[in-house]
Residue frames as qw, qx, qy, qz and C-alpha x, y, z in Angstrom:
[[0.837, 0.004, 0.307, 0.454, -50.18, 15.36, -28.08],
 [0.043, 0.789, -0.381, -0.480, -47.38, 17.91, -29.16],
 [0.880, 0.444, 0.116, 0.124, -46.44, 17.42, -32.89],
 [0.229, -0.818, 0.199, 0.489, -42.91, 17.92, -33.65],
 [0.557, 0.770, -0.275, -0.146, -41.03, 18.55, -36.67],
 [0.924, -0.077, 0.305, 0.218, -38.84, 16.00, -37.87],
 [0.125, 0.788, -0.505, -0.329, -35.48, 17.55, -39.14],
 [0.831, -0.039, 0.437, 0.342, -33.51, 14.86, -41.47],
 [0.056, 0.842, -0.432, -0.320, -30.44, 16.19, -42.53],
 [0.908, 0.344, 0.232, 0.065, -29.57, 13.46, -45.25],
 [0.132, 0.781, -0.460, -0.403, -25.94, 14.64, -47.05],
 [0.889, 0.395, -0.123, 0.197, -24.43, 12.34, -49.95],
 [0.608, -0.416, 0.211, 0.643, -20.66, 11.84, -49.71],
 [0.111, 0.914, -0.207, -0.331, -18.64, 14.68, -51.78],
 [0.706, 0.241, 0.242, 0.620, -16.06, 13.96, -54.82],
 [0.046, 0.786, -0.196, -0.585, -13.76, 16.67, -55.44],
 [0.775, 0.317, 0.390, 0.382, -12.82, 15.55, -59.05],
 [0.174, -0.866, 0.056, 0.465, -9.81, 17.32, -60.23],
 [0.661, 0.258, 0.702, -0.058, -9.54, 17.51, -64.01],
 [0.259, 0.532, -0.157, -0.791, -8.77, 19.60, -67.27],
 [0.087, 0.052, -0.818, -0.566, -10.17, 17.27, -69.55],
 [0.493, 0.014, 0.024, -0.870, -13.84, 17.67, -70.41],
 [0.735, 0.141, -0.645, -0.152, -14.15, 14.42, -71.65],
 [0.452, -0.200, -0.769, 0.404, -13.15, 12.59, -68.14],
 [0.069, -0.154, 0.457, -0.873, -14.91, 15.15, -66.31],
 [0.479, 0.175, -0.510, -0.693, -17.90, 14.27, -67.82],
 [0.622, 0.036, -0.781, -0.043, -17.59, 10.45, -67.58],
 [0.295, -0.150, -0.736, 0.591, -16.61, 10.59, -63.73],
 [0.287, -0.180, 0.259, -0.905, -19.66, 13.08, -63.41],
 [0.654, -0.151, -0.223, -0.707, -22.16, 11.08, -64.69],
 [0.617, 0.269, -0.724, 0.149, -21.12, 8.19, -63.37],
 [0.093, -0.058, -0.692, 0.714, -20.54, 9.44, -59.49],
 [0.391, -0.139, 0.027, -0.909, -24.21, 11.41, -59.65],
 [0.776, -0.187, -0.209, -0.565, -25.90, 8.52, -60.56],
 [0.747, -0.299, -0.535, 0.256, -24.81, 6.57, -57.75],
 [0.463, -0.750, -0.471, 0.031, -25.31, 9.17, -55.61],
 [0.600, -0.204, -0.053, 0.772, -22.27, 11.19, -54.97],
 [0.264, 0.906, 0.304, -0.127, -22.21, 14.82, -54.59],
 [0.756, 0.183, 0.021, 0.628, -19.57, 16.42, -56.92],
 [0.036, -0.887, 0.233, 0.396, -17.09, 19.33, -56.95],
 [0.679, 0.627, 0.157, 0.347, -15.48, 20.27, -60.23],
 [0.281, -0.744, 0.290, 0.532, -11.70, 21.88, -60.07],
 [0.844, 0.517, 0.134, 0.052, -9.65, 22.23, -63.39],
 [0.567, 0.635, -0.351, 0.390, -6.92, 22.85, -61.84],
 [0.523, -0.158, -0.518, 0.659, -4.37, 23.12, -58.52],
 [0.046, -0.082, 0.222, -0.971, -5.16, 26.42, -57.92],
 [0.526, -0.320, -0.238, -0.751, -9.06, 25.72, -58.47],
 [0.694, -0.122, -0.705, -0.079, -8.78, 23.01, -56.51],
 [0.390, -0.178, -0.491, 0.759, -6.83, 24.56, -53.58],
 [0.333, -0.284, -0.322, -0.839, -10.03, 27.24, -54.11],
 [0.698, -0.181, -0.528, -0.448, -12.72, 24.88, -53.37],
 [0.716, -0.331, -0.568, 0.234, -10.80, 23.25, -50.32],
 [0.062, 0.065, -0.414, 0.906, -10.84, 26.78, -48.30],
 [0.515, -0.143, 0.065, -0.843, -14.59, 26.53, -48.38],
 [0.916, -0.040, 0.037, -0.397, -15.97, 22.88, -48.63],
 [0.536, -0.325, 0.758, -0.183, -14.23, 19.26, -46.94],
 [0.769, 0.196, -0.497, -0.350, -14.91, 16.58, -49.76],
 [0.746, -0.420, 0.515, -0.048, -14.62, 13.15, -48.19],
 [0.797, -0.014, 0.394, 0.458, -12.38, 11.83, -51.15],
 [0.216, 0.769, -0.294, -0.525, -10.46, 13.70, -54.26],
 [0.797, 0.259, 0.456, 0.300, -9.94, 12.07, -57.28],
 [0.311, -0.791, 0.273, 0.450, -6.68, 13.81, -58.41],
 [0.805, 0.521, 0.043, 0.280, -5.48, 13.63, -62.20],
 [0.671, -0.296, 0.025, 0.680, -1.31, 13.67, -62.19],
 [0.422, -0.003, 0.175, 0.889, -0.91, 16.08, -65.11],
 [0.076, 0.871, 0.461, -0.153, -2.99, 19.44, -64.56],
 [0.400, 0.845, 0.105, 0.338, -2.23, 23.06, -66.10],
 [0.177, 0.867, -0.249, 0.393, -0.73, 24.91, -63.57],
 [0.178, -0.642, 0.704, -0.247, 0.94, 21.98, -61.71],
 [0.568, 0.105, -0.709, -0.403, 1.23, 18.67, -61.39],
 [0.810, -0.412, -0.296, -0.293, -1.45, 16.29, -59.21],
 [0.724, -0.054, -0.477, 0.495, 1.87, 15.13, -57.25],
 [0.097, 0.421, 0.080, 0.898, 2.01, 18.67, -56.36],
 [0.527, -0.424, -0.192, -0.711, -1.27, 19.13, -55.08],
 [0.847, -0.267, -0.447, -0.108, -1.15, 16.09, -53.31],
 [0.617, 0.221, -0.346, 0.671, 1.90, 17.30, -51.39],
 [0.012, -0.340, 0.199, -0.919, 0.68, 20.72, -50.46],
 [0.710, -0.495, -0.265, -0.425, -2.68, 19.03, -48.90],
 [0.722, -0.014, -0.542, 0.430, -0.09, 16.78, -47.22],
 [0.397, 0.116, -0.407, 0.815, 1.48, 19.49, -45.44],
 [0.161, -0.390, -0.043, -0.906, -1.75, 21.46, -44.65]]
């Protein structure tokens, strides 16, 4: 009998959570972690638009008013990409 290695490739879903307030970042971290979620942290449009040239999230949770633009913004420019 051949043993074989058993791959399991297990992933959590992804939160981008996009956010300049420490206080709500916080909340929504602990919150998603412990129910399982894995997170990304932006604190802004630009960090945000960062983060999505390297890693797919399967949802964003998008605050409206962010430093260097606002969440409508952001939400646009994904639009169009």
């Amino acid at each position: 009998m051949i043993a074989m290695a058993a791959e399991y490739h297990i992933t959590r879903p992804t939160v981008l959570v996009v956010d300049d307030h420490p206080e709500q970042l916080s909340a929504l971290f602990t919150e998603l972690h412990l129910n399982g979620y894995s997170l990304l942290i932006a604190q802004s449009g630009a960090e945000a638009f960062n983060v999505l040239n390297r890693v797919r999230p399967d949802i964003i949770l998008l605050d409206v008013r962010l430093p260097d633009m606002d969440g409508f913004d952001v939400c646009r420019r994904l639009k169009q990409s």
